[in-house]
Structure formats: C-alpha cells, structure tokens
C-alpha positions in Angstrom: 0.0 0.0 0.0 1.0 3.4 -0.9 -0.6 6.2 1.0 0.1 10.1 0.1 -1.0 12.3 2.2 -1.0 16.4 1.0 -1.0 18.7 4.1 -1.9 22.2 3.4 -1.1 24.4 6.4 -4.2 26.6 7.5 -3.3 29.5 9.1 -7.3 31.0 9.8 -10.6 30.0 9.0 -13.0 32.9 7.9 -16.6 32.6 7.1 -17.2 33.2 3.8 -20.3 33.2 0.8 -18.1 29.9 -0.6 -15.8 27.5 0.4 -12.4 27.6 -0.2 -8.7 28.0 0.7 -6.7 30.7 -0.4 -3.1 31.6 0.8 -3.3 29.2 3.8 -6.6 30.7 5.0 -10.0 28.3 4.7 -13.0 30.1 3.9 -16.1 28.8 5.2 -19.7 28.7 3.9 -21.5 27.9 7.5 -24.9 27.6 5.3 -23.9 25.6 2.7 -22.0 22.7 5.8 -25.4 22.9 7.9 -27.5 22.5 5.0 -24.8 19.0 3.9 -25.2 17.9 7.9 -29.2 18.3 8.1 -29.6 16.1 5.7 -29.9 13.4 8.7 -32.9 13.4 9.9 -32.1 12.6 13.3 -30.4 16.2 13.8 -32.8 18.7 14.3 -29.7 22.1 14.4 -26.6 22.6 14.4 -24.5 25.1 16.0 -21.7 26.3 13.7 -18.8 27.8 15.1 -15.2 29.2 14.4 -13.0 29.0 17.2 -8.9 30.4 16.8 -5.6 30.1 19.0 -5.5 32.7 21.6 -9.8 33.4 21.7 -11.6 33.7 24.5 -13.7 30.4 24.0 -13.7 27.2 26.2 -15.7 24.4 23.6 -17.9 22.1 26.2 -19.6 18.3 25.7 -17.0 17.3 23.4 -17.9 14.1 22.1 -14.6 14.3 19.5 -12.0 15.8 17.8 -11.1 15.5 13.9 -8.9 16.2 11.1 -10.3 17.4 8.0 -9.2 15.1 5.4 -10.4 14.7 1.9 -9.2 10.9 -0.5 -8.7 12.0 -3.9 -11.1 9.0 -5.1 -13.1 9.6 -2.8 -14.2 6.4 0.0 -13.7 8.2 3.3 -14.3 7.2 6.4 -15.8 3.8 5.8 -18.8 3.0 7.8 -19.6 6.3 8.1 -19.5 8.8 5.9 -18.6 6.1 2.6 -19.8 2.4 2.4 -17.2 -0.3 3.2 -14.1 -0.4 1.4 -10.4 -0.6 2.3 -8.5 2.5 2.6 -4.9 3.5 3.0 -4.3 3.3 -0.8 -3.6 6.4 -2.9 -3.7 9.9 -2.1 -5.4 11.6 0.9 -5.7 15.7 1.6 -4.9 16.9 4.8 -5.6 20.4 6.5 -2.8 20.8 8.8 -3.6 24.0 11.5 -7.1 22.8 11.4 -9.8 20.8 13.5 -13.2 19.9 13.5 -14.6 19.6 16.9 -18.2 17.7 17.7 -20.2 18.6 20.6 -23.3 16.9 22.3 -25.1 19.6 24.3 -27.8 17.0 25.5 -26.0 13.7 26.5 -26.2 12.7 29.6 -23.2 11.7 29.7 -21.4 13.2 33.0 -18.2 13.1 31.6 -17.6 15.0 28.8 -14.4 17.0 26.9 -13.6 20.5 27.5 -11.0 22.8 25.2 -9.9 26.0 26.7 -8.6 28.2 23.4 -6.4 30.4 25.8 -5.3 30.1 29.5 -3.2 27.8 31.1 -5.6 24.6 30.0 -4.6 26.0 26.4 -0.3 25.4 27.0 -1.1 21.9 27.7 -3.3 21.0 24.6 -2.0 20.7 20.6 -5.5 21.1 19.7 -5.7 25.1 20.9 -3.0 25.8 18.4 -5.5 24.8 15.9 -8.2 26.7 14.2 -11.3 24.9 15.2 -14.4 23.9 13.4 -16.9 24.1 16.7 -20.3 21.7 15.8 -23.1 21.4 18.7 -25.4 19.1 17.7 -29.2 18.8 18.7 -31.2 16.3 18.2 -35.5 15.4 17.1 -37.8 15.2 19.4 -38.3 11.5 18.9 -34.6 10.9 19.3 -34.5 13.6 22.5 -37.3 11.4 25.0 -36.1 8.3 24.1 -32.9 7.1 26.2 -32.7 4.0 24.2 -31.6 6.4 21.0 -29.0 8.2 22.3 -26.7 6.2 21.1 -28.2 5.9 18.1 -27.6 9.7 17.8 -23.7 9.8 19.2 -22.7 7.6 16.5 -25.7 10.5 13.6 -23.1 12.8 14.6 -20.1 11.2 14.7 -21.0 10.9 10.9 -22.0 14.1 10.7 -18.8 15.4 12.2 -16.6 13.3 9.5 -18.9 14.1 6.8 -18.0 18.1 7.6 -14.2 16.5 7.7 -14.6 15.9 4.2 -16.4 18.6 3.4 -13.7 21.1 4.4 -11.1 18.9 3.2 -12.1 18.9 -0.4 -11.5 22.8 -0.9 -7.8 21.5 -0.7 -7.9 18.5 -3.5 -7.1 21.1 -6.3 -4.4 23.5 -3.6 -0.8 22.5 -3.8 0.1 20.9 -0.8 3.0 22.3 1.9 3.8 18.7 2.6 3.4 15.5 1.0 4.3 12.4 3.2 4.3 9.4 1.7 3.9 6.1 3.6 4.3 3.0 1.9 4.2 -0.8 3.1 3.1 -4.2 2.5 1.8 -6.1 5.7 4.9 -8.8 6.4 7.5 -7.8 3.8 11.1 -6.9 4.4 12.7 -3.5 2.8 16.0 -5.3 4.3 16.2 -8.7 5.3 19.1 -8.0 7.7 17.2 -5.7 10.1 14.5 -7.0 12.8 10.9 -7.0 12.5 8.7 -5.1 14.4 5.1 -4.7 14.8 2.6 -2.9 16.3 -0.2 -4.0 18.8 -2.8 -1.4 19.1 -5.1 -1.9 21.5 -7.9 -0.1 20.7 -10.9 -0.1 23.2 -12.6 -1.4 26.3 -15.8 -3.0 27.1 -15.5 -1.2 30.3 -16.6 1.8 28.9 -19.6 0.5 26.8 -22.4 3.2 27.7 -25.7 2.1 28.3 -24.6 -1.3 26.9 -23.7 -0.8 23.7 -19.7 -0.6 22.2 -19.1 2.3 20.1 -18.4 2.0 16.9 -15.1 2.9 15.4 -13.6 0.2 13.3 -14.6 0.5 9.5 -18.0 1.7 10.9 -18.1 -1.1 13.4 -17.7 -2.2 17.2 -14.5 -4.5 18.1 -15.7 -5.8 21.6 -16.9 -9.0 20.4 -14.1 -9.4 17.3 -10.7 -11.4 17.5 -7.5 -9.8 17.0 -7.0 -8.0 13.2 -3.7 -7.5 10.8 -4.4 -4.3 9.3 -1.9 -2.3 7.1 -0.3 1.1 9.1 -1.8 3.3 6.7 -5.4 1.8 6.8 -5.3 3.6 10.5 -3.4 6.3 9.5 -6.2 6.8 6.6 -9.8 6.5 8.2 -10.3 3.2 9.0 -10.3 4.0 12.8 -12.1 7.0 14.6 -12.1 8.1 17.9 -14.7 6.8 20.5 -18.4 8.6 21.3 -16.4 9.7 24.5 -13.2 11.8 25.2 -10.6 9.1 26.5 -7.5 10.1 25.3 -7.9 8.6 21.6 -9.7 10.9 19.6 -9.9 10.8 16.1 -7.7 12.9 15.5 -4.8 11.1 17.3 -6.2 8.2 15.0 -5.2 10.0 12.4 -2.0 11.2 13.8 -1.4 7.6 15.5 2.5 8.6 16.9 3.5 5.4 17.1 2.5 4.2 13.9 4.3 7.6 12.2 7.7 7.0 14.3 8.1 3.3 13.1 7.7 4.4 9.3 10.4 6.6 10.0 12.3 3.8 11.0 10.9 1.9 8.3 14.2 0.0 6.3 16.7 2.3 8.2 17.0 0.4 11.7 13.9 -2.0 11.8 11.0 -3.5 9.5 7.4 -2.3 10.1 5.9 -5.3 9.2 2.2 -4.5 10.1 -0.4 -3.7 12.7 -2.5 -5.8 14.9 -5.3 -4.4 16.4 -8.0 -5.9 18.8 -10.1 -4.7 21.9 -9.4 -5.4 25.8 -11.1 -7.8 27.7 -13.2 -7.6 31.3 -12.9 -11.4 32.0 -9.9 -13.5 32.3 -11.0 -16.5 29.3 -11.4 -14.1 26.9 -8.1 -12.3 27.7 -6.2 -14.8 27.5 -7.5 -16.2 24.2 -7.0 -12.1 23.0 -3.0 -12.6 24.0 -2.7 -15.8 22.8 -4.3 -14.8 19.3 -2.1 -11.5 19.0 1.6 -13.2 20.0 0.4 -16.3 17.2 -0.3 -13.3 14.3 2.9 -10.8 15.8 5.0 -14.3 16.1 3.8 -16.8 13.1 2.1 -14.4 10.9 4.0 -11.1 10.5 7.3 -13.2 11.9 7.9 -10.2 13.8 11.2 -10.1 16.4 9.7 -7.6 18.3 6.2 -5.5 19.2 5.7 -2.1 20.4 2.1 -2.4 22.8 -0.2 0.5 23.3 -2.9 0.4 25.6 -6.1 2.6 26.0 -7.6 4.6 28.9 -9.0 2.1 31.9 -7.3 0.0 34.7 -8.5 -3.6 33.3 -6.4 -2.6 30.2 -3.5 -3.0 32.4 -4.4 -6.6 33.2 -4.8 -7.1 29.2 -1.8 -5.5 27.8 0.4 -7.3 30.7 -1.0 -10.8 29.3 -0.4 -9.9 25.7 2.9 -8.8 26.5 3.7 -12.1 28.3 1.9 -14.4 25.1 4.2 -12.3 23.2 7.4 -12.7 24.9 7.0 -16.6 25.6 6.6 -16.9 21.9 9.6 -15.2 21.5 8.0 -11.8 20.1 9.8 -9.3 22.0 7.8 -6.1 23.9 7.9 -2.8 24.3 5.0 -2.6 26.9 3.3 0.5 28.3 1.6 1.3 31.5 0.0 4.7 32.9 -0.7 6.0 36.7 -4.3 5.8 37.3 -3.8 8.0 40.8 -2.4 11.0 41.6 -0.6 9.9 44.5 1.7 7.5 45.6 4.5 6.1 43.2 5.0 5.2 39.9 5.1 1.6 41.5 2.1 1.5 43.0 0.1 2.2 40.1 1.6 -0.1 37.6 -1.0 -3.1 38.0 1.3 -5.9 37.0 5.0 -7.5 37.3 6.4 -10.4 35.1 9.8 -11.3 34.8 9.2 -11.3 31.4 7.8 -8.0 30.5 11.4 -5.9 31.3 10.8 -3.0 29.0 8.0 -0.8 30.3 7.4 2.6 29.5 5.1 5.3 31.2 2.7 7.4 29.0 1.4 10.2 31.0 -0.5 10.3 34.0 -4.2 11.1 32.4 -6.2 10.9 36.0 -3.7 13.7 37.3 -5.9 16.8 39.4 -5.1 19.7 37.5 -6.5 22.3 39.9 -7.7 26.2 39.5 -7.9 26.3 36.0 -8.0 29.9 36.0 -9.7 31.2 32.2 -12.5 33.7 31.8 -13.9 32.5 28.7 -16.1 34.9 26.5 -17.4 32.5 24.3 -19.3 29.2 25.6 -19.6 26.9 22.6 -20.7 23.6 22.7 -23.4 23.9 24.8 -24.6 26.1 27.3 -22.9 28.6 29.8 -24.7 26.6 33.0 -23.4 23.0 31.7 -21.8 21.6 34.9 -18.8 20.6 34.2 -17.5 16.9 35.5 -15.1 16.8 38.2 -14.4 13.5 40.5 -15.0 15.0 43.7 -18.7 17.4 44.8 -17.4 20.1 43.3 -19.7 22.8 42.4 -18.3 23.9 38.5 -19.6 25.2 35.2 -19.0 26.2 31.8 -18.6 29.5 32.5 -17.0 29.7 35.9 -14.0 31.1 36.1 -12.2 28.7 38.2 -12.2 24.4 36.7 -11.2 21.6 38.7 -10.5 19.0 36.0 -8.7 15.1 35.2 -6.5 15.6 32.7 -8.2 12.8 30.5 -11.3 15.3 29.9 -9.1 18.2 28.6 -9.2 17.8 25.2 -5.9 16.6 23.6 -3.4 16.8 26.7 -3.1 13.1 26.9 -3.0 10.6 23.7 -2.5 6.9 23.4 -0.7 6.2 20.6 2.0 8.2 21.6 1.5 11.9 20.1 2.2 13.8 22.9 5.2 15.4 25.3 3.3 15.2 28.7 5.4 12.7 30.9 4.9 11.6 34.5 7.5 12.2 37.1 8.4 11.3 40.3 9.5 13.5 43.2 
C-alpha cells in the first residue's frame, strides 16, 4: 500500500459566501456545511462555530476531535460517511492547523471534553494551536425522550462530524500541498532482510466503557468488543479506518489519524527495523477471553507477521493494564519481544504503586502520562461558551460545584481535550518527586 497524504497548512478560517482556501486561509460557507449535515434526519440544528488560538472560547460536551481530510477517489471514512471499502491506498488531503470539533449539548453523559482556546488549559493542549471547526449538535424530538436512542444519535453525529471533515477537506484537492508524506508498506514484507521485524499491537478499546450497553463504533464503521485480533496495514489507521470513540478518552480521532507510534516506526521503516504491520483488537473484562486475545495477538505478531519484536499500546482504563500485561507475556513466551506500556491511574503514591502488573518477562516498560492527574484552578474567563450552554456543569471526580462558564475548573486531565493521547502523540510525561 502506498498512501500520500497532502497537508496544506491553514493559518485561519473565515466565514465566507463559498468554500475555499486561499493563501493558507479556509473560507467557510456555515450555510452551505449545515444544510450537507441536516440532511440526517435525526439532527434537528446545528451550532456552527469558528474557534482560533489565543480566543476567549472554552468548547464544552466534546464528544470528538477531527482532522479534516479529503481521498482523492473519494471512499472516506468507511462506515460512516462512505460504504465499506479498504482504505490506505492512494492519495489523501490533509488540513494541517485545522480541527473539527463535535459537541453533544444534551447527553447525559457526565463526563464530557472541554478545550480551553487560551489560558493555562490552552499550553497543555496541541489542539488550541488549531483553528477549530466548533459543531453542537441537537437532536429530534423522537430521538431527544427516548434514552434507548442516544446512542443511536452519538454515533448521527459522529458521521456528521466526519462528513464536515470531508467537506472542508475537499477545498484543498485542487491547492498545492506544503507537505506531502508518503507512507508505503506491504503487511509482512522486508525492505531489508538484515534488520529486525517489528510490529505494532494497538489496543484499541474497552468493554469497560460501553455506555448504556452498547460498544461504540469505530472500526470500519463497526464495534470491536466481540471481534478477535485483526492484521491491518499502518496506513489503513493512519487513513480512516479508525475513529475516535463517542467519548473523550484520550484517543480521539484525530490522534487516530495522527497515531504517533505508527508515524515514528515508518520513520524507522528499512533504516534500523522492519514495520511489518499492525495488529489491532479490543481489551477484555474477563480473564478467558483475555487470554485467548493474547494468545491470538503473539500467534499473528510471532507466526504471521514473523515479527522479532512488538511495540504495545494500551487505551484509557485500569482492566487494560491486566490485558496489555497478558499480551505482552503471550508475546514474549513466543519469542515476540515487547515494548510494553503502562500509565498512573492515581495522583498519588508512586509510579510503582500504580503499575498493575510485574512479570519477569515484560522488562521494557514505559510510562505514558499520568491522564487521571488533578489539575487544579484552572483559572480562564472564557467569553465565548460553545458547545453547549454557559450553566453545563462541568464533571469533576470529587462534589465540586463547577460550570462552563466559571471562572475557576477543577478538572482530570483525560477530559481536557488533547493533553493526553495513546498512541503516543504527545510530550506530557509523569514524574516522580
């Protein structure tokens, strides 16, 4: 497979009578995007914002973050916006600078994502930097008193969302790109037979976090709870195939997208190592089905792809500990060695207290951030509330009184927007003192 991907830088996004881009600016037609993301019948409005670096704007009930990105042939995001077909083939547009951000004003979710533009919350996240996209979606009556449909509705405007990806995107197909990457693999070849394999092992969700029963969907259009371990080419994830969850856990689309792992073994790719492919697959809550999960990922890593070695990501949750520890050992008994991750799940104590597992065979294990760290007086007068409204209370663990528009936030770090990611994207580390 042979994936291009165009970036054209956007410096600002104006709203305009057409949509275009023009000396690194994107000019927006608000009408013309909420006329394309009505067409759903189960969205009733839309808010339509623009949101820049250094505004006076917190966004609230984030549900996800994007990338606008356009394929030249079209098929984009399979399962949601374009029927089923493989992507990671050919050559994608990109607008680099820029986000789409979807927001849903009526869950009842209690937690949900919040994005400071400015303010200390702001230094912390990439996506401020970015010039945002803001959608607040609201949904028919019908869908509205009916709990039993809410999901139904997450995953309306989760489409919706990558369907104003695309539309974006395409005022770029005929723009001459700042940057062209090109990213190009076949699942278990060898550029140089002298040099070690190495895969990837993405672990990609948790049952843990099914909400009101049902997994989200985010796999080709499709859940992965129930589904065994998959060999999928890098650039299928870096193309579309997988999008963030219905929830703000770290993995947002856009990180998808931007998978940092998968982008920093390319460019080790037939210098110092083989990239010989990606598994992915979903953690487990009970103990038989994890250990047919590890034992299915070290046969595909080990007699499959022949790899020599695996670098293992694992997802927000504790019982992803327990999962990525077992794959790790499967791995490493088959002779597959690991690379295996773990992340503090308190804000106190030591980094040994909150590792969760310890095998003599796992003896390369890296921290990824701390995402359940208290980050305390969050001091921001925002001017702008979008995303919802300006009495939304906003989620902290402990009886808190807080809202959109206080002043003052209490918040995790896993429900600001972008601070910590997954696959490896970002510089926030976790230290001892």
């Amino acid at each position: 497979m042979r994936l291009e991907l165009d970036s054209i830088k956007i410096k600002d996004i104006q709203e305009s009578s057409a949509t275009a881009i023009k000396d690194g600016v994107l000019y927006l037609n608000k009408k013309e995007l909420e006329e394309e993301l009505l067409k759903d019948a189960k969205i009733k409005s839309v808010d339509i914002n623009i949101a820049r670096p250094g505004d006076k704007t917190r966004i609230i009930c984030i549900q996800d973050v994007m990338q606008p990105r356009c394929r030249e042939n079209g098929n984009n995001f399979p399962g949601f916006v374009d029927k089923m077909q493989i992507v990671g083939n050919g050559r994608t547009v990109s607008l680099d600078g820029a986000g789409v951000i979807i927001s849903n004003p009526e869950s009842t979710r209690i937690e949900m994502g919040v994005l400071d533009m400015d303010g200390p919350m702001a230094g912390l996240t990439p996506y401020a930097k970015l010039n945002i996209v803001s959608l607040a979606f609201y949904p028919v009556e019908d869908i509205k008193n009916d709990a039993n449909e809410e999901r139904i509705f997450e995953d309306a405007i989760k489409a919706a969302g990558l369907k104003a990806c695309v539309y974006l995107a395409k005022a770029g197909l005929e723009v001459k790109a700042d940057e062209v990457e090109v990213f190009e693999s076949e699942v278990g070849e060898s550029v140089d037979p002298s040099l070690p394999r190495v895969a990837y092992c993405f672990q990609t969700y948790t049952p843990q976090f099914d909400y009101k029963g049902r997994s989200d969907r985010f796999f080709y259009g499709a859940a992965m709870t129930n589904t065994f371990p998959t060999i999928i080419n890098p650039n299928e994830a870096l193309d579309g195939a997988l999008v963030g969850w219905n929830a703000i856990k770290a993995i947002e689309t856009y990180s998808m997208q931007n998978n940092g792992t998968i982008k920093e073994l390319y460019k080790h790719h037939g210098k110092d190592l083989n990239f010989v492919g990606v598994v992915v697959y979903s953690a487990s809550t009970d103990a038989e089905n994890r250990q047919r999960s590890a034992d299915m990922c070290a046969n595909l890593l080990k007699n499959v792809l022949h790899a020599d070695g695996a670098v293992l990501t694992k997802i927000l949750g504790g019982m992803p500990h327990a999962d990525i520890a077992c794959t790790g050992v499967a791995c490493e008994k088959a002779g597959v060695k690991t690379c295996c991750p773990t992340t503090p799940l308190t804000a106190t104590g030591t980094l040994a207290d909150t590792i969760l597992y310890n095998d003599v065979e796992l003896d390369l294990i890296t921290i990824t951030g701390s995402p359940f760290e208290r980050t305390w007086n969050i001091k921001f007068k925002a001017e702008n509330i979008y995303g919802g409204d300006p009495h939304t209370k906003i989620y902290f663990s402990e009886p808190i009184p807080q809202w959109a528009d206080s002043e003052v936030l209490n918040m995790e770090q896993y429900l600001m927007c972008g601070v910590h990611d997954h696959t490896n994207s970002r510089k926030i580390i976790t230290k001892e003192f």
